[in-house]
C-alpha positions in Angstrom: -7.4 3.7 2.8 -6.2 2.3 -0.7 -7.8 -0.7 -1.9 -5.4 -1.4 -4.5 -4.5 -4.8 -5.8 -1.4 -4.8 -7.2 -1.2 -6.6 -9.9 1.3 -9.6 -9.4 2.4 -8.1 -6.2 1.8 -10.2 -2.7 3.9 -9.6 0.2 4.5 -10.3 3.7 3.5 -8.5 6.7 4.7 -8.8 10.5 2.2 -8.5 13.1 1.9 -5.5 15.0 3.1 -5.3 18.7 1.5 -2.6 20.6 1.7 -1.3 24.1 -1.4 1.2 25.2 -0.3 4.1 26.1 -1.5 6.6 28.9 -4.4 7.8 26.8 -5.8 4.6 26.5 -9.0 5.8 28.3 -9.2 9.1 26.7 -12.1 9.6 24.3 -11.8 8.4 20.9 -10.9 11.0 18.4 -14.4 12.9 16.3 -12.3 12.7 13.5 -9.1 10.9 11.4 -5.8 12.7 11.0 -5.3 13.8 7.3 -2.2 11.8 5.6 0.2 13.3 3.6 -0.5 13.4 0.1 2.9 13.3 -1.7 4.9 10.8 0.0 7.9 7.8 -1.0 9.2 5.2 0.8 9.1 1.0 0.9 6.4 -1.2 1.5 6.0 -4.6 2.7 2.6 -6.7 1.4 1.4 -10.4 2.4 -1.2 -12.0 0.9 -3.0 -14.2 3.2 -4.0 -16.7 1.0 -1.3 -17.4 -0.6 1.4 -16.8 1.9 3.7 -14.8 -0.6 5.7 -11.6 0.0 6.9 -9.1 -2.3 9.0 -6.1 -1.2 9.0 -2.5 -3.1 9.9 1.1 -3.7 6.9 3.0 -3.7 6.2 6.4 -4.8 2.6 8.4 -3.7 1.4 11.2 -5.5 -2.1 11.6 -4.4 -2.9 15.3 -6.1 -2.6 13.9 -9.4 -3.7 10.2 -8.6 -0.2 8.3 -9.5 1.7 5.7 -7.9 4.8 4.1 -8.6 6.0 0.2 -7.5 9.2 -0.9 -8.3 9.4 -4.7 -6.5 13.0 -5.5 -4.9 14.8 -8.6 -5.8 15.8 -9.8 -2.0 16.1 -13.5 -2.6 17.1 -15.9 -4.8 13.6 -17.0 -6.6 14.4 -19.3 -9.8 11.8 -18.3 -12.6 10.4 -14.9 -10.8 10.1 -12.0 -13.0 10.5 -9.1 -11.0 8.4 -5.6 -12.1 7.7 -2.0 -12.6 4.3 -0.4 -11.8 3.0 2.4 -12.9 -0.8 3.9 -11.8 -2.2 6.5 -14.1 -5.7 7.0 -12.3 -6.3 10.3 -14.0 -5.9 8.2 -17.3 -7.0 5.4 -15.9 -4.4 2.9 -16.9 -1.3 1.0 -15.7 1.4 0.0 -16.7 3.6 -3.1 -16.0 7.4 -3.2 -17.2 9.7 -6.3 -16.7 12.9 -4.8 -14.9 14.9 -6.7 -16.9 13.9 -6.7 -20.6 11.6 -3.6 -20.3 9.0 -5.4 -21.7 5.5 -3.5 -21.3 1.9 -3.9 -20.8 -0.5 -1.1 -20.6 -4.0 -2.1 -18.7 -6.8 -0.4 -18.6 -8.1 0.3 -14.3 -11.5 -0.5 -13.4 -11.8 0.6 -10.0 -11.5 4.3 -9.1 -8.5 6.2 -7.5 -8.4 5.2 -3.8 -5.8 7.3 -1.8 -3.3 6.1 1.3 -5.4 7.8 3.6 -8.4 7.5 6.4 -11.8 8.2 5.3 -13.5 10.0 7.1 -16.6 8.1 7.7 -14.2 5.8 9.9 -14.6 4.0 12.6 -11.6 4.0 15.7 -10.7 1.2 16.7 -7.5 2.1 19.4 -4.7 3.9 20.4 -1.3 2.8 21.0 2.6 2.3 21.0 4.3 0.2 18.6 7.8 -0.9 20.7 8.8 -0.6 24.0 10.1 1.9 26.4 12.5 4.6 24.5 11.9 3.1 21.2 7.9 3.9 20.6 5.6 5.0 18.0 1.8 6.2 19.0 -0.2 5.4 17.0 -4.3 5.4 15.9 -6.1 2.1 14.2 -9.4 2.6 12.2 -11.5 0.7 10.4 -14.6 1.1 8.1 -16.1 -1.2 11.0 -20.2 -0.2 10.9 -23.0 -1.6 13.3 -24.8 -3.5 10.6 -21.8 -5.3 9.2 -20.4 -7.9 11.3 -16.7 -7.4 10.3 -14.5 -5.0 8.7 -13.2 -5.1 5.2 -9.9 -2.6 6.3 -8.1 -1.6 8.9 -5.2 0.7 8.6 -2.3 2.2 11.3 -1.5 6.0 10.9 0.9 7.4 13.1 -0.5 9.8 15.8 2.0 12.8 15.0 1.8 13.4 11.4 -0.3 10.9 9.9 2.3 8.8 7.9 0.3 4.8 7.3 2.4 2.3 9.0 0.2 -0.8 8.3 -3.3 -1.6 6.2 -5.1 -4.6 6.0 -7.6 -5.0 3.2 -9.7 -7.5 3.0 -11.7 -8.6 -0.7 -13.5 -11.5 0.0 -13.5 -14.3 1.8 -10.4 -15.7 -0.1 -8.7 -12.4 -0.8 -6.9 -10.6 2.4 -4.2 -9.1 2.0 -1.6 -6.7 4.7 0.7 -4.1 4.0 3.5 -1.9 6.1 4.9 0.9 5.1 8.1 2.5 6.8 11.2 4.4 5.5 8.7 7.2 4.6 10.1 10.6 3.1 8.0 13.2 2.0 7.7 14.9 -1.2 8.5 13.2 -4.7 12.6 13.1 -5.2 12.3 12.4 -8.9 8.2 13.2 -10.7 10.0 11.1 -13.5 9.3 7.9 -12.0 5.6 8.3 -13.4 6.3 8.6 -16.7 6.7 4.8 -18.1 9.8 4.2 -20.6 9.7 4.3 -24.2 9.1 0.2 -24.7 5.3 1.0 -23.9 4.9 3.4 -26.8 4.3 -0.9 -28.6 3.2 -2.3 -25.0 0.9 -5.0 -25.1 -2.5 -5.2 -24.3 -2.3 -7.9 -21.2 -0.3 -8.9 -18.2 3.0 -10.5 -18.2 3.1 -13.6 -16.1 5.1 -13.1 -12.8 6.7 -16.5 -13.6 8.2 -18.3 -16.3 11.1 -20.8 -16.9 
């Protein structure tokens, strides 16, 4: 599960068609699957409340607590500034470069390192096949769903066979939802580079660059 709000970074999410599959009856799992821990791929996120999407590049690097956004200019959008992000969880800060000038800003975190991943306190929710016949994907849904508390605050996809997140829906408040997909998903890091932000934030500024100006 990763609760993090990318700063500047809403995006669009499809809903979810899934077909049970023959285990539908079968007893729900004791435990999650373990995700992988070093992973890259795109992402697709929607915010709910204000009905943006943003696509991106992401890179996962979950032993030493980085990850790497780079949003993709796939439409025409007059006065959008499109970004670079870079999580330092270890050093607890973040970096935002504008793609085109380079610009930097350099923001301290506040909340804790949160992987791509299902904790294991969670609850399951079902089992089943995204697609139809020939062209499916099993997969399991959690959630952090408990008795006491009337609904859950995320729910997250992961592929039965090897754990990869397909989609995660986190939600802040009662204002604040957001859902993402993942797909394209290779493992490993191609390039560890990507983590280390340019020289323009050796003078970065202290506070977030606007995602749009004219």
């Amino acid at each position: 599960m990763h609760r993090l709000f990318f700063f500047f970074f809403s995006v669009a999410a499809a809903s979810v068609l899934g077909f049970p599959g023959p285990d539908a009856s079968a007893p729900a799992p004791s435990q999650p699957c373990l995700a992988p821990r070093q992973w890259e791929g795109r992402s697709v996120q929607y915010d709910h409340g204000t009905g943006r999407n943003t696509r991106a590049s992401l890179s996962y690097d979950a032993p030493t607590q980085r990850i790497r956004i780079l949003q993709q200019n796939k439409k025409h959008a007059p006065c959008q500034r499109f970004f670079e992000y870079i999580y330092l969880y270890q050093s607890m800060v973040m970096f935002q470069i504008d793609q085109k000038t380079k610009q930097c800003s350099k923001i301290a975190l506040t909340e804790a390192w949160d992987p791509f991943d299902i904790p294991d306190n969670s609850t399951f929710e079902d089992q089943y096949f995204i697609g139809g016949p020939d062209d499916m994907v099993e997969v399991q849904e959690w959630s952090d769903r408990k008795p006491a508390r009337q609904h859950e605050t995320w729910v997250g996809a992961y592929t039965l066979k090897d754990c990869y997140p397909v989609q995660e829906t986190y939600t802040r408040n009662s204002s604040v939802t957001t859902s993402t997909r993942f797909f394209d998903l290779q493992l490993g890091i191609s390039d560890p580079n990507v983590f280390t932000p340019p020289s323009t934030c050796q003078s970065a500024w202290p506070e977030r660059m606007a995602e749009f100006h004219c």
